[in-house]
PyMOL Python script that loads the backbone (N, CA, C, O; Angstrom):
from pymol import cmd

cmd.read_pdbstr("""\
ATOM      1  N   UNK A   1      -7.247 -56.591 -21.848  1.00  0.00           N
ATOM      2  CA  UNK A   1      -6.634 -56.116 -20.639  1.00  0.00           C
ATOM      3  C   UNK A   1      -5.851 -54.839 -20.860  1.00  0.00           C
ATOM      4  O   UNK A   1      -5.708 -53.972 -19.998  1.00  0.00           O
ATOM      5  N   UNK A   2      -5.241 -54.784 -22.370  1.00  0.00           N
ATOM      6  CA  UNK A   2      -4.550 -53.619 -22.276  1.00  0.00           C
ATOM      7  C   UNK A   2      -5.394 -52.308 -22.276  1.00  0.00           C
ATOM      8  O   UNK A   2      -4.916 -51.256 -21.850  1.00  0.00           O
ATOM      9  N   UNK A   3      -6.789 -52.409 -22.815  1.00  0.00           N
ATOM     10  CA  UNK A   3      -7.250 -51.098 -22.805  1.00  0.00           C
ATOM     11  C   UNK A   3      -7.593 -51.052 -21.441  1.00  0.00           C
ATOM     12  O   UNK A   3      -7.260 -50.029 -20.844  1.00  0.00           O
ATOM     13  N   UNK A   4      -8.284 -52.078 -20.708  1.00  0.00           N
ATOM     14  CA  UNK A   4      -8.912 -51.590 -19.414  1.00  0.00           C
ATOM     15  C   UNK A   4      -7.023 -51.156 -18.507  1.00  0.00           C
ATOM     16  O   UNK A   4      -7.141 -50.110 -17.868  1.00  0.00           O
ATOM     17  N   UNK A   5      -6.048 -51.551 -18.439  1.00  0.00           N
ATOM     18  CA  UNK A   5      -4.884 -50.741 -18.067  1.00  0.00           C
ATOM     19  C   UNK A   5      -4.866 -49.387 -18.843  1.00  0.00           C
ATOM     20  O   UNK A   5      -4.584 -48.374 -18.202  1.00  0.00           O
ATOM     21  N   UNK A   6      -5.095 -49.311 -19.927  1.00  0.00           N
ATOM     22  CA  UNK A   6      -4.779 -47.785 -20.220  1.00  0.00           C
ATOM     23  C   UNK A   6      -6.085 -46.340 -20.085  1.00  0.00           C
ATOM     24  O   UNK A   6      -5.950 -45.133 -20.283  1.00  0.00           O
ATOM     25  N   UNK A   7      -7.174 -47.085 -19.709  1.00  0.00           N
ATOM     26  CA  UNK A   7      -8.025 -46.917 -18.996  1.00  0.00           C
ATOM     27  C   UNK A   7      -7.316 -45.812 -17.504  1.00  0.00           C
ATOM     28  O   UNK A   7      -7.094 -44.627 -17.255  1.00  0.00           O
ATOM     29  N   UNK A   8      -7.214 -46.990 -16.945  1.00  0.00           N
ATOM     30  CA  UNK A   8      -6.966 -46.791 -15.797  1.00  0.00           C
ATOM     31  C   UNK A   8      -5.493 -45.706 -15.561  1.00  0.00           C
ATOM     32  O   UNK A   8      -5.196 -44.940 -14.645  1.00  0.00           O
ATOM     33  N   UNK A   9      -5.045 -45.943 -16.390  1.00  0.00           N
ATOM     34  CA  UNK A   9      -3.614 -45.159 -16.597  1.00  0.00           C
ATOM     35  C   UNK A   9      -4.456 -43.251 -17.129  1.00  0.00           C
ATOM     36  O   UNK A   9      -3.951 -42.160 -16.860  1.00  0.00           O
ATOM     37  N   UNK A  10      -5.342 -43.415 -17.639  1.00  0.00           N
ATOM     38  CA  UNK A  10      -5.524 -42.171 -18.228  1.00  0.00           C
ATOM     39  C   UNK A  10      -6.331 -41.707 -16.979  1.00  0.00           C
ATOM     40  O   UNK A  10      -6.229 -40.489 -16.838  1.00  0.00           O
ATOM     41  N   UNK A  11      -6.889 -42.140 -16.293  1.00  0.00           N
ATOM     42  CA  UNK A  11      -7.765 -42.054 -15.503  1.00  0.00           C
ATOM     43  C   UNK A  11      -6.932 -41.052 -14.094  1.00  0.00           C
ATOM     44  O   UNK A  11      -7.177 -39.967 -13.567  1.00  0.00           O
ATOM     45  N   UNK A  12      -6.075 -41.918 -13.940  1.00  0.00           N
ATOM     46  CA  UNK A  12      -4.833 -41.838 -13.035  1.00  0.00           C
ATOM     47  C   UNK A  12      -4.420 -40.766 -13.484  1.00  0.00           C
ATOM     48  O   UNK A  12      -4.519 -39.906 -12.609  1.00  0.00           O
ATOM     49  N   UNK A  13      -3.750 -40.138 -14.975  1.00  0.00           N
ATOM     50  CA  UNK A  13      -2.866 -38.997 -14.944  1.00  0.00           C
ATOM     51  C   UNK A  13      -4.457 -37.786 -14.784  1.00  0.00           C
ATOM     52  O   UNK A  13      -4.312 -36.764 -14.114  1.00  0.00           O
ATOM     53  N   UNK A  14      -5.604 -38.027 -15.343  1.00  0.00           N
ATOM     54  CA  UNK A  14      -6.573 -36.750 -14.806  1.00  0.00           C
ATOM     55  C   UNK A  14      -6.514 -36.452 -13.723  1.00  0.00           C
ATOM     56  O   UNK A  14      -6.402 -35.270 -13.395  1.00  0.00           O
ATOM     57  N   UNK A  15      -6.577 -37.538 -12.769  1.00  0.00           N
ATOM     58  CA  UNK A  15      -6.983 -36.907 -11.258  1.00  0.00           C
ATOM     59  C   UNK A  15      -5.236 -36.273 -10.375  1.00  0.00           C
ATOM     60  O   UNK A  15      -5.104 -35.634  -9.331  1.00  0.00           O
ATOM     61  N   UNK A  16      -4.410 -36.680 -11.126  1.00  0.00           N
ATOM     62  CA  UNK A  16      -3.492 -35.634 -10.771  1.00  0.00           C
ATOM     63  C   UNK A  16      -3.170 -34.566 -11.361  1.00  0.00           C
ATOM     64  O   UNK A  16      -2.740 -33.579 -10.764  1.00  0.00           O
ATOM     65  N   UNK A  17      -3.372 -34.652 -12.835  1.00  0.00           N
ATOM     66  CA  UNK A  17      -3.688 -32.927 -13.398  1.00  0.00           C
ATOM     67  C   UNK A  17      -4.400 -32.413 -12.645  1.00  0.00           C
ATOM     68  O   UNK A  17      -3.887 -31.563 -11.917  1.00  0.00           O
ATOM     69  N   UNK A  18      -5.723 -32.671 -12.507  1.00  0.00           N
ATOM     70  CA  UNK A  18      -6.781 -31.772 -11.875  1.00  0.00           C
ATOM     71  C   UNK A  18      -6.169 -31.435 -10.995  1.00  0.00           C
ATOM     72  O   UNK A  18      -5.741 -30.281 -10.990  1.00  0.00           O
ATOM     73  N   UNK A  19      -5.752 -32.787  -9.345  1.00  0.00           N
ATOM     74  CA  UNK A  19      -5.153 -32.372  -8.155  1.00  0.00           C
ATOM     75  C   UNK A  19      -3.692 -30.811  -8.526  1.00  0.00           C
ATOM     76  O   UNK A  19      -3.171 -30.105  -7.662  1.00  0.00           O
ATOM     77  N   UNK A  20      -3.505 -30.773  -9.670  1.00  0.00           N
ATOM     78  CA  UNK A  20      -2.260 -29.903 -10.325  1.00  0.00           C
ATOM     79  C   UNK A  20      -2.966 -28.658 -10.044  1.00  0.00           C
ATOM     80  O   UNK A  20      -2.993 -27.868  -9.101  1.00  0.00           O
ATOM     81  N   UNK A  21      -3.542 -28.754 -11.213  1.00  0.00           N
ATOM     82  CA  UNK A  21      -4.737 -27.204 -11.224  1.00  0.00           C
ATOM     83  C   UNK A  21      -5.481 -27.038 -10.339  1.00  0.00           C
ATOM     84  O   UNK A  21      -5.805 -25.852 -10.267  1.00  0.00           O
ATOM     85  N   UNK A  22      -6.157 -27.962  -9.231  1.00  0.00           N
ATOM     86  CA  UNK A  22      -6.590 -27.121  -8.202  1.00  0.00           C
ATOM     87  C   UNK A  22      -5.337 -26.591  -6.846  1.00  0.00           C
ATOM     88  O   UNK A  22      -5.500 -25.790  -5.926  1.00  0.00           O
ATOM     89  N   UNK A  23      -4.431 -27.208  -7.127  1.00  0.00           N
ATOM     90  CA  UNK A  23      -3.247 -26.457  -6.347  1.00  0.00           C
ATOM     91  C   UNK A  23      -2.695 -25.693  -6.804  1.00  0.00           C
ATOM     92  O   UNK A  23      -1.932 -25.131  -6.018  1.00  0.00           O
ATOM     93  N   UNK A  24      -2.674 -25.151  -8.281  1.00  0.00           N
ATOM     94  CA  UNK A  24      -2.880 -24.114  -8.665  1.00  0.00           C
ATOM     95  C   UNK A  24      -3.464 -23.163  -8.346  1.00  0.00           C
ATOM     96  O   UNK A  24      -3.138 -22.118  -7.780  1.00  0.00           O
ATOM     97  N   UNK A  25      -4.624 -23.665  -8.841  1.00  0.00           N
ATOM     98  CA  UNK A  25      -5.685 -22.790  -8.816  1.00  0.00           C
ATOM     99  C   UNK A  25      -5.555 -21.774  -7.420  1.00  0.00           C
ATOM    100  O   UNK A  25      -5.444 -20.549  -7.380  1.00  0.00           O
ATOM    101  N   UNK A  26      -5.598 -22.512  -6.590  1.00  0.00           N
ATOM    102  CA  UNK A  26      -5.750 -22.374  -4.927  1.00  0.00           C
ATOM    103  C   UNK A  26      -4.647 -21.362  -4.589  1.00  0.00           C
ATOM    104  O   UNK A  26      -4.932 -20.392  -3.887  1.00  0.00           O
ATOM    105  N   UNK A  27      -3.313 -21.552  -5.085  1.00  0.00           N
ATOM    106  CA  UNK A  27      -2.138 -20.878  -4.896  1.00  0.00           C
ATOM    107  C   UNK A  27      -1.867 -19.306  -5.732  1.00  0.00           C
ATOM    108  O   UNK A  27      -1.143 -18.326  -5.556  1.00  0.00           O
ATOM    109  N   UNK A  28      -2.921 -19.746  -6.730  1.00  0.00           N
ATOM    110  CA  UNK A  28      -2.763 -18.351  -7.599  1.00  0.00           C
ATOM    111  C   UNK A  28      -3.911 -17.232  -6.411  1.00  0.00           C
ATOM    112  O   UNK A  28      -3.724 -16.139  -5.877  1.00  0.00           O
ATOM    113  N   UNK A  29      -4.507 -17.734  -6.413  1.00  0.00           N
ATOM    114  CA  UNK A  29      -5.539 -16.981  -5.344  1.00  0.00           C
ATOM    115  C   UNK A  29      -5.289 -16.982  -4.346  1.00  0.00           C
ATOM    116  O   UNK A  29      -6.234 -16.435  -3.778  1.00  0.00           O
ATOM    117  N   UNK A  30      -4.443 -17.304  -3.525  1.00  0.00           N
ATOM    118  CA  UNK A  30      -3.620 -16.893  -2.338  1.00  0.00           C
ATOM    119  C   UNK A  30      -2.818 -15.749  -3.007  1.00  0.00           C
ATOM    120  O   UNK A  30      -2.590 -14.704  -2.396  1.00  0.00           O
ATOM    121  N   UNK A  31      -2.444 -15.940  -4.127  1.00  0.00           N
ATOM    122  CA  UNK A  31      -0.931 -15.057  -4.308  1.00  0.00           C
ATOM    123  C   UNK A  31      -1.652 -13.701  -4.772  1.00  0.00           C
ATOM    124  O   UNK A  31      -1.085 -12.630  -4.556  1.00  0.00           O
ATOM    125  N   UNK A  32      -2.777 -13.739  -5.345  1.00  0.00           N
ATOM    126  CA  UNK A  32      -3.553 -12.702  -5.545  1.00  0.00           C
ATOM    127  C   UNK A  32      -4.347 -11.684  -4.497  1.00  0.00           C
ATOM    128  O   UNK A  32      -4.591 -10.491  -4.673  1.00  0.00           O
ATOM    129  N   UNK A  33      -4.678 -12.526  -3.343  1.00  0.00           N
ATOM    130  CA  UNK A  33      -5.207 -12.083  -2.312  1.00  0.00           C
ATOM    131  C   UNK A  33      -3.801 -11.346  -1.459  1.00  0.00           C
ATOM    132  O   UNK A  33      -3.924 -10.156  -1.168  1.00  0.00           O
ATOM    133  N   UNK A  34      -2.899 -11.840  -1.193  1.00  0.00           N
ATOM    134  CA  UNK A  34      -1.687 -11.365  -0.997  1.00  0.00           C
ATOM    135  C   UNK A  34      -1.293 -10.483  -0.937  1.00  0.00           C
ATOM    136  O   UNK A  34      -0.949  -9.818   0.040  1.00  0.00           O
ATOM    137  N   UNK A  35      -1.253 -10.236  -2.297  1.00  0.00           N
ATOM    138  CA  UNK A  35      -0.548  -8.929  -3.857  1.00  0.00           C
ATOM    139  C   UNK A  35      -2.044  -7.701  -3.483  1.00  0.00           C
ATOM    140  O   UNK A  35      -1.660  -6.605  -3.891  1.00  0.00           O
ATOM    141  N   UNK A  36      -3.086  -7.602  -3.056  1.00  0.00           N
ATOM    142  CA  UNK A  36      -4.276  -7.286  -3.044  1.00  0.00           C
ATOM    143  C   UNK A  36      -4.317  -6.433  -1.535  1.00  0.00           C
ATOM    144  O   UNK A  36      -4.661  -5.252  -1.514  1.00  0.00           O
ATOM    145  N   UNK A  37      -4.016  -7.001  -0.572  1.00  0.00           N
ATOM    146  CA  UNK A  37      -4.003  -6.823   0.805  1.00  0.00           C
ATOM    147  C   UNK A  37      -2.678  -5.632   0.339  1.00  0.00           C
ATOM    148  O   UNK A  37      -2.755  -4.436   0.058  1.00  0.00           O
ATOM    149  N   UNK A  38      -1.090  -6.895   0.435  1.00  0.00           N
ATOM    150  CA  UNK A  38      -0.097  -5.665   0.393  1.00  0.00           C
ATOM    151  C   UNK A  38      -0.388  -3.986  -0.587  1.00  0.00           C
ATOM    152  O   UNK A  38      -0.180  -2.872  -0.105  1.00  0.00           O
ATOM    153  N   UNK A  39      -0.886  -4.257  -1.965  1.00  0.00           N
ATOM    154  CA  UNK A  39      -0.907  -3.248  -2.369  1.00  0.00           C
ATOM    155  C   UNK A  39      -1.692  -2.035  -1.405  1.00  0.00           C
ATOM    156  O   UNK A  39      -1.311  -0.874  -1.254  1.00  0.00           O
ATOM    157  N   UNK A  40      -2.885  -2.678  -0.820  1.00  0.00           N
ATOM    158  CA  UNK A  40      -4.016  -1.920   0.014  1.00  0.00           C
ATOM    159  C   UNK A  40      -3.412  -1.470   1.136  1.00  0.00           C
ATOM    160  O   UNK A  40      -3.970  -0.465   1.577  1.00  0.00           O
ATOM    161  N   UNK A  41      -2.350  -1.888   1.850  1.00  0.00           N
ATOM    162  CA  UNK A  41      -0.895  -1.849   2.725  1.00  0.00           C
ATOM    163  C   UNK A  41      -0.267  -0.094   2.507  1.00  0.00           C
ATOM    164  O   UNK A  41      -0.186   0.964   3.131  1.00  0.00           O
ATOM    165  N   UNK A  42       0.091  -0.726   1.103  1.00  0.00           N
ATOM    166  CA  UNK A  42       1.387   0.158   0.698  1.00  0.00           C
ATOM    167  C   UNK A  42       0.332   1.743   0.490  1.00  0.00           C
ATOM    168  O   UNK A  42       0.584   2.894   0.847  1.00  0.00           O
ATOM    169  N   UNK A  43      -0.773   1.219  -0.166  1.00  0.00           N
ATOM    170  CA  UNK A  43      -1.728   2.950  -0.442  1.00  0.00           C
ATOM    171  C   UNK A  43      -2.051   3.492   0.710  1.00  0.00           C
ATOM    172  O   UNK A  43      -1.880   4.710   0.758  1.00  0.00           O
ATOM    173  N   UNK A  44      -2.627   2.783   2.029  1.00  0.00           N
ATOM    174  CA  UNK A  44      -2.929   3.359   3.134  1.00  0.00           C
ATOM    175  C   UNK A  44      -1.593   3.601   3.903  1.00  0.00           C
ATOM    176  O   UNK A  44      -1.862   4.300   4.880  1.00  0.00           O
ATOM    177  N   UNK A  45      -0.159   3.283   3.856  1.00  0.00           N
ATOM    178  CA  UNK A  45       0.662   4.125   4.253  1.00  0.00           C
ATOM    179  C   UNK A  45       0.895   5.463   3.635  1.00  0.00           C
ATOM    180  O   UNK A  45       0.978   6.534   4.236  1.00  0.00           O
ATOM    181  N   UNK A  46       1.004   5.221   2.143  1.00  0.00           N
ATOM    182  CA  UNK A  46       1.466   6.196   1.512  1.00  0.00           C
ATOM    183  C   UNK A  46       0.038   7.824   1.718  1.00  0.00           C
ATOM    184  O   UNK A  46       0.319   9.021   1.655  1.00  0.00           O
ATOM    185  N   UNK A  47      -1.238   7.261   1.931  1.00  0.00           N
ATOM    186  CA  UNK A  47      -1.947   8.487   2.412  1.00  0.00           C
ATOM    187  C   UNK A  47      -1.744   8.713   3.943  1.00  0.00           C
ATOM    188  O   UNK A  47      -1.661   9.875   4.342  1.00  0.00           O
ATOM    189  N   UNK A  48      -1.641   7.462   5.010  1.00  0.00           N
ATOM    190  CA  UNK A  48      -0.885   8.339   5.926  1.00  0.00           C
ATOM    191  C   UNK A  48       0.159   9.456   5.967  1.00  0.00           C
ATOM    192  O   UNK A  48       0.149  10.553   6.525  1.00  0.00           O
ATOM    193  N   UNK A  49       1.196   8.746   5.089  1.00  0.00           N
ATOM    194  CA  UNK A  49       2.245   9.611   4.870  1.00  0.00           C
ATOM    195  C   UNK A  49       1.732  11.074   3.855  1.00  0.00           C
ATOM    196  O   UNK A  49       1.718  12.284   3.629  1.00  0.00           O
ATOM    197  N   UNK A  50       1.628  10.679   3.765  1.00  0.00           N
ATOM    198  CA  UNK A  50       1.308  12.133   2.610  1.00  0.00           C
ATOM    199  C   UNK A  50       0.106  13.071   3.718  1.00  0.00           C
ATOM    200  O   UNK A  50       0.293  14.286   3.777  1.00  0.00           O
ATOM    201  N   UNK A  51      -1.047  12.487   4.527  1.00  0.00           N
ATOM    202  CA  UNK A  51      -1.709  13.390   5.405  1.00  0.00           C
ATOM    203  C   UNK A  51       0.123  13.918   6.350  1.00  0.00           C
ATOM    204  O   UNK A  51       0.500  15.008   5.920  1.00  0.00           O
ATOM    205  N   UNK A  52       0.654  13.588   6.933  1.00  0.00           N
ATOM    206  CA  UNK A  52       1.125  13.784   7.688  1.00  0.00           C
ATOM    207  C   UNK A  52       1.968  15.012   7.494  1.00  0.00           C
ATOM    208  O   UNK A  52       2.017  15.966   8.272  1.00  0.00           O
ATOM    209  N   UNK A  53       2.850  14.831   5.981  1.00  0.00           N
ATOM    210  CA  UNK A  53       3.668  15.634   5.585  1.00  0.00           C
ATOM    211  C   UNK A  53       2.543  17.158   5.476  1.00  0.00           C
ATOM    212  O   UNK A  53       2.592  18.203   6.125  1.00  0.00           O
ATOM    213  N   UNK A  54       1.736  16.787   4.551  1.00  0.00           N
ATOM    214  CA  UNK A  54       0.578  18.031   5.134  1.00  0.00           C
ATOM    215  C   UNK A  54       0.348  18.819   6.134  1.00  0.00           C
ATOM    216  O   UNK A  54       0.285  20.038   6.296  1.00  0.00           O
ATOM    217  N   UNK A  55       0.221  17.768   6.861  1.00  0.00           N
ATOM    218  CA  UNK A  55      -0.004  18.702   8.237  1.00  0.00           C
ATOM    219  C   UNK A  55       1.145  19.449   8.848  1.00  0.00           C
ATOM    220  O   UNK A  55       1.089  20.608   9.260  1.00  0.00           O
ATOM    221  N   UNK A  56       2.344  18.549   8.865  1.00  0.00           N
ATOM    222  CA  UNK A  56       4.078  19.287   9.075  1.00  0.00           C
ATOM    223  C   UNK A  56       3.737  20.546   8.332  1.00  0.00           C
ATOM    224  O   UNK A  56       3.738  21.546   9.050  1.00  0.00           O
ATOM    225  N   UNK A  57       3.520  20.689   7.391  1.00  0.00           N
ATOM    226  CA  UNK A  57       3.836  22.019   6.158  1.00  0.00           C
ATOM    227  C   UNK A  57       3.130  22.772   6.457  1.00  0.00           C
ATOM    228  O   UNK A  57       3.591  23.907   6.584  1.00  0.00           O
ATOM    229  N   UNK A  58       1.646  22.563   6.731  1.00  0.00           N
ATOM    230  CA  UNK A  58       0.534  23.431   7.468  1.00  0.00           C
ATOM    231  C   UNK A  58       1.035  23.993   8.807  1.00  0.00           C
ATOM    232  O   UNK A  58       0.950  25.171   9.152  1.00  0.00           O
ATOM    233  N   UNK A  59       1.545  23.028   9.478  1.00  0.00           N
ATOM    234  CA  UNK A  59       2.472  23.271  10.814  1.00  0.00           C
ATOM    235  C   UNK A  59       3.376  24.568  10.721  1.00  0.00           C
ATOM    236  O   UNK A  59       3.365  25.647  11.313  1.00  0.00           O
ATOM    237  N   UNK A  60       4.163  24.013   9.731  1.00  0.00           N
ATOM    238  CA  UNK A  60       5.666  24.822   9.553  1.00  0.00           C
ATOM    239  C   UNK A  60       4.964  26.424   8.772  1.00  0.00           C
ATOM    240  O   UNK A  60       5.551  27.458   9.091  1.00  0.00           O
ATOM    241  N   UNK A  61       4.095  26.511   8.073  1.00  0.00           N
ATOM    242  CA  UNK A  61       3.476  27.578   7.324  1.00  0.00           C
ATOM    243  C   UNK A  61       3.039  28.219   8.501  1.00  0.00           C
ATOM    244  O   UNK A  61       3.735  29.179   8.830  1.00  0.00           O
ATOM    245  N   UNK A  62       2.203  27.988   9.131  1.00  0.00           N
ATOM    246  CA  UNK A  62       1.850  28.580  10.493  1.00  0.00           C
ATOM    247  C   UNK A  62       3.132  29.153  11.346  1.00  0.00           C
ATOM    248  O   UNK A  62       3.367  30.319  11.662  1.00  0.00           O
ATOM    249  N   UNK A  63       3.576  28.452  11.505  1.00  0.00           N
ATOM    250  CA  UNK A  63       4.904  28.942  12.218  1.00  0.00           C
ATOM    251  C   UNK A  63       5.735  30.611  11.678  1.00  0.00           C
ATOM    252  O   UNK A  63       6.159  31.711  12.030  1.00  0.00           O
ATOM    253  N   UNK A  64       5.531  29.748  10.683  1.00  0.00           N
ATOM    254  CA  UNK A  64       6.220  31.139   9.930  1.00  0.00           C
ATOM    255  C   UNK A  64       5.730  32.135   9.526  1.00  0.00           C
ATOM    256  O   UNK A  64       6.480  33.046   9.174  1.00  0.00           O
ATOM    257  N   UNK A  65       4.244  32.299   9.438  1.00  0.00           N
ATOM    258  CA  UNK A  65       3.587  33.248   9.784  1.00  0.00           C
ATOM    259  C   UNK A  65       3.373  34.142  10.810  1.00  0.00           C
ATOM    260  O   UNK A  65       2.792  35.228  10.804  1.00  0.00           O
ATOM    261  N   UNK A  66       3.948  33.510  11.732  1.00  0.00           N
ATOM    262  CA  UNK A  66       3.595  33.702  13.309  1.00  0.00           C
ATOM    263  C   UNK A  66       4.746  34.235  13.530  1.00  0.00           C
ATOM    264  O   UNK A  66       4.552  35.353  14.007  1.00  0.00           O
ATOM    265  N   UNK A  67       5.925  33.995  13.421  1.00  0.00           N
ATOM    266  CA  UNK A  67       6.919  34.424  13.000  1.00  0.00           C
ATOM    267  C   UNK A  67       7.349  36.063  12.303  1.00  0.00           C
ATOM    268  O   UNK A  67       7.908  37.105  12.645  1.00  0.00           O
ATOM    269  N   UNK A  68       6.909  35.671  11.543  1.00  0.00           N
ATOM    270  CA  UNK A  68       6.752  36.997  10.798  1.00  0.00           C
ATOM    271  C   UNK A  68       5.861  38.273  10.840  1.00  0.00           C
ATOM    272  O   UNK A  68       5.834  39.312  10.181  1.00  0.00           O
ATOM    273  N   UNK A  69       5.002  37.673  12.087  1.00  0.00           N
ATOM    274  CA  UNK A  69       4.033  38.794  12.407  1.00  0.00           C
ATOM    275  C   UNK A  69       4.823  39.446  13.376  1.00  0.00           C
ATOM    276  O   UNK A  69       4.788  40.674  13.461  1.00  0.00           O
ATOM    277  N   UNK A  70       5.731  38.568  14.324  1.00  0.00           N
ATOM    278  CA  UNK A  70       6.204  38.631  15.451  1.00  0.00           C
ATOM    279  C   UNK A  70       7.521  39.555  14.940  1.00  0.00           C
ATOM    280  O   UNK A  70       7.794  40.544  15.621  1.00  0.00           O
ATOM    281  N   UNK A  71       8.205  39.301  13.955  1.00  0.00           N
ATOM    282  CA  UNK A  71       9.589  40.493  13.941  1.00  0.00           C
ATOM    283  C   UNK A  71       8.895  41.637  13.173  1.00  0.00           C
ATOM    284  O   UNK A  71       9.535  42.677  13.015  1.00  0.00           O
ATOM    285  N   UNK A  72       7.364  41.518  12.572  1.00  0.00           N
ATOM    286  CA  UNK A  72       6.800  42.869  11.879  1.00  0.00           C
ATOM    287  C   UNK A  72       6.938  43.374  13.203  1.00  0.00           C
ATOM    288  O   UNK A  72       7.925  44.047  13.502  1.00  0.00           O
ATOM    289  N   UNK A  73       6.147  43.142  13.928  1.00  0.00           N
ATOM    290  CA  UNK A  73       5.987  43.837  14.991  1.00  0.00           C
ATOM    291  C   UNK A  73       7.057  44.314  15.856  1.00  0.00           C
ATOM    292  O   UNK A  73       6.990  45.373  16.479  1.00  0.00           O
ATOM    293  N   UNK A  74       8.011  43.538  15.881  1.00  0.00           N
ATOM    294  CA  UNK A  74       8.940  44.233  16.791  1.00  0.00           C
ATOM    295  C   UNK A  74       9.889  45.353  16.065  1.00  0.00           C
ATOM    296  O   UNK A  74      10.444  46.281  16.654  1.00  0.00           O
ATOM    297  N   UNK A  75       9.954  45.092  14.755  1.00  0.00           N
ATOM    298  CA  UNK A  75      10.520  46.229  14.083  1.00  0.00           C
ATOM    299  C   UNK A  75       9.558  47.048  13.803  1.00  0.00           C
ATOM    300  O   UNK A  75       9.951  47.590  12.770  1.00  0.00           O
ATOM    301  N   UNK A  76       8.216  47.625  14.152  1.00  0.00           N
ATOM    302  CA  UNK A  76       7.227  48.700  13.918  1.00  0.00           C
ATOM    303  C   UNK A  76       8.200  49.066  15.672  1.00  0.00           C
ATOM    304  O   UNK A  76       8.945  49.999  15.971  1.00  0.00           O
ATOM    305  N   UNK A  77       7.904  48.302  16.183  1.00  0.00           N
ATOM    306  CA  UNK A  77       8.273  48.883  17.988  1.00  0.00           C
ATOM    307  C   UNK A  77      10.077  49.693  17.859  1.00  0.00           C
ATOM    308  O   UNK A  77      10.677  50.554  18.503  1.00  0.00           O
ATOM    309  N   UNK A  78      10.315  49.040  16.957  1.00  0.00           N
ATOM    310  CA  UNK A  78      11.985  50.025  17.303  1.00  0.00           C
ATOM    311  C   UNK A  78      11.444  50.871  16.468  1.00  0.00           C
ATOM    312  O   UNK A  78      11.446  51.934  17.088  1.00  0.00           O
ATOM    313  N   UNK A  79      10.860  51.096  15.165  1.00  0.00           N
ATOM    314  CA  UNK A  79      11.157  52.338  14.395  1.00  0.00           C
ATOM    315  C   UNK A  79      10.578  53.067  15.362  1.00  0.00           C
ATOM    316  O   UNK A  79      11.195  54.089  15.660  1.00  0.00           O
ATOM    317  N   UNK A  80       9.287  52.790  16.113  1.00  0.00           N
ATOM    318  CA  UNK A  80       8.037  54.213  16.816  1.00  0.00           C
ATOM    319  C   UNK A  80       9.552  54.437  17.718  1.00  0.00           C
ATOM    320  O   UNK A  80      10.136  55.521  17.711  1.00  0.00           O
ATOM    321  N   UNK A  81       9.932  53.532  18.285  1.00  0.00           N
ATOM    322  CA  UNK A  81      11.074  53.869  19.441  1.00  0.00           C
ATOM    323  C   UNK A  81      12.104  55.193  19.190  1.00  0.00           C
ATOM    324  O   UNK A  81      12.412  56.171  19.871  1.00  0.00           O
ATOM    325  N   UNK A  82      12.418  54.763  18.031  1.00  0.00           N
ATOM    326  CA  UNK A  82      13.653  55.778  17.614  1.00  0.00           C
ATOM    327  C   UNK A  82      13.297  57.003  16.403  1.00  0.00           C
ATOM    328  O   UNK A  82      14.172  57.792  16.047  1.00  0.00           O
TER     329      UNK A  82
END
""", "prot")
cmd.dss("prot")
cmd.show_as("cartoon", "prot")
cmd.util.cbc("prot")
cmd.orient("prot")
């Protein structure tokens, strides 16, 4: 009797290891899928952000070109003036 109890006793702690490691298992791969998504998160902000600042600077470069064509010109108009 004692082996068929220790039988059954060994039997018993496998199927809750296993039940262990597949809730493991299961949880590591949630936490991976997770970690996977957020990282994919954080890169597609950070190239939003980074297109954006681009375009500001392209923006602001333009500007100041435009700018600067604009007081060339008005100081060619005072020198012809005077």
């Amino acid at each position: 009797m004692s082996g068929e109890g220790d039988t059954q006793m060994t039997d018993n702690l496998k199927v809750k290891v296993n039940k262990i490691v597949d809730t493991t298992r299961v949880q590591s791969h949630a936490a991976y899928d997770n970690a996977t998504v957020t990282a994919h998160n954080l890169q597609n902000n950070a190239d939003e952000k980074a297109h954006q600042i681009s375009d500001d600077v392209k923006i602001g470069i333009s500007n100041t070109i435009s700018d600067v064509k604009i007081t060339t010109h008005e100081l060619r108009s005072k020198l012809k003036t005077n």
